[in-house]
C-alpha positions in Angstrom: -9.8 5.0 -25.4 -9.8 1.1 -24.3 -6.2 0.8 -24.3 -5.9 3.1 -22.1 -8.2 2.2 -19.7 -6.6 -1.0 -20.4 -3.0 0.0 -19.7 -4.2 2.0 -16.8 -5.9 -1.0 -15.3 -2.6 -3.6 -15.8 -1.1 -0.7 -14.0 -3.3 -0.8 -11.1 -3.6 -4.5 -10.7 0.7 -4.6 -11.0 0.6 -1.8 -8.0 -1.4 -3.4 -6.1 0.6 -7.2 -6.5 4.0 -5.0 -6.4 3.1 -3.7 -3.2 1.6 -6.7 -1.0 4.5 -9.1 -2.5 7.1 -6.4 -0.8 5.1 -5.1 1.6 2.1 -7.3 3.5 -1.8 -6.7 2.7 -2.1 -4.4 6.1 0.6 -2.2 4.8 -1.5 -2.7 1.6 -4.6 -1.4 2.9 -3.4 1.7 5.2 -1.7 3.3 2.0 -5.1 2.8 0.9 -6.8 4.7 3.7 -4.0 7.3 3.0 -5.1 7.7 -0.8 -8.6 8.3 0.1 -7.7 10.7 2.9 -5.1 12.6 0.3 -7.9 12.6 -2.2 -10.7 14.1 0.3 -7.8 16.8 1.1 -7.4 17.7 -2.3 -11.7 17.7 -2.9 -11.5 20.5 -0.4 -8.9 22.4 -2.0 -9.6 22.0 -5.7 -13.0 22.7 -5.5 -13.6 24.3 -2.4 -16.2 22.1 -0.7 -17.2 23.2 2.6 -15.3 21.6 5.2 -16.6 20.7 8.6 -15.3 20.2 12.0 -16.2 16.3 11.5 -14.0 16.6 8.0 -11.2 18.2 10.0 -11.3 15.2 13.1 -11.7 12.4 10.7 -8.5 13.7 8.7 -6.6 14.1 11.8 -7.4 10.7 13.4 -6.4 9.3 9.8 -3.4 11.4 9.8 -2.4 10.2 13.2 -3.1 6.8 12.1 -0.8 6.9 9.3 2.6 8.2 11.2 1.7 5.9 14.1 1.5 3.0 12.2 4.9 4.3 10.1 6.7 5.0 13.3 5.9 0.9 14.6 7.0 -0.3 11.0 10.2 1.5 11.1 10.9 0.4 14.7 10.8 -3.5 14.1 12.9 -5.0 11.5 11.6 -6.5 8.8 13.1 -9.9 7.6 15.0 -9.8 4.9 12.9 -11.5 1.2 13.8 -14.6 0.1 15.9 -14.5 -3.6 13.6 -17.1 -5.3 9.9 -18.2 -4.7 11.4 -22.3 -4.7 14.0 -21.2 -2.2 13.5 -23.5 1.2 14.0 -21.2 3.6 14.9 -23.1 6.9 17.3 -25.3 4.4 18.6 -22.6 1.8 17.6 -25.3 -1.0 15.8 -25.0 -3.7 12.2 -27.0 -2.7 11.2 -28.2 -5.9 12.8 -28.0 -9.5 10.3 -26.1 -11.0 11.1 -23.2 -13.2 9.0 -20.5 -13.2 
């Protein structure tokens, strides 16, 4: 059973690192927002909670939230990533010669 919560947890932390290297840490945080939103949705369905009115606004405004905040990120161009953390990148040479 440890190793697997083990595994899991390497998994999680290499996500998370994965994801704000590519992405940024706001990007980080909205898919976040959109996991907890996905897993309230799918409280409701699997086990048939009650939902109220505030339930159905909150989702909504987090919904709207989400495809706003997509349709801005796909409008500006991102620049394009480095090929090596030691990479200068207003000379194009290497910084440092340290190998990692």
């Amino acid at each position: 059973y440890q190793r697997r919560v083990h595994g899991g947890a390497m998994l999680v932390i290499w996500s998370v690192v994965t994801l704000v290297t590519r992405t940024s840490p706001v990007t980080f945080q909205v898919v976040g927002l959109f996991k907890t939103t996905l897993t309230f949705v799918m409280g409701f369905l699997v086990f048939r909670t009650p939902v109220t009115m505030q339930n159905i606004i909150g989702i909504c405004i987090a919904t709207c939230g989400f495809g706003w905040y997509t349709f801005l990120k796909l409008q500006k161009p991102t620049p394009p990533m480095p090929t090596s953390p030691t990479e200068d990148s207003q000379a194009g040479t290497p910084s440092s010669n340290l190998k990692l």
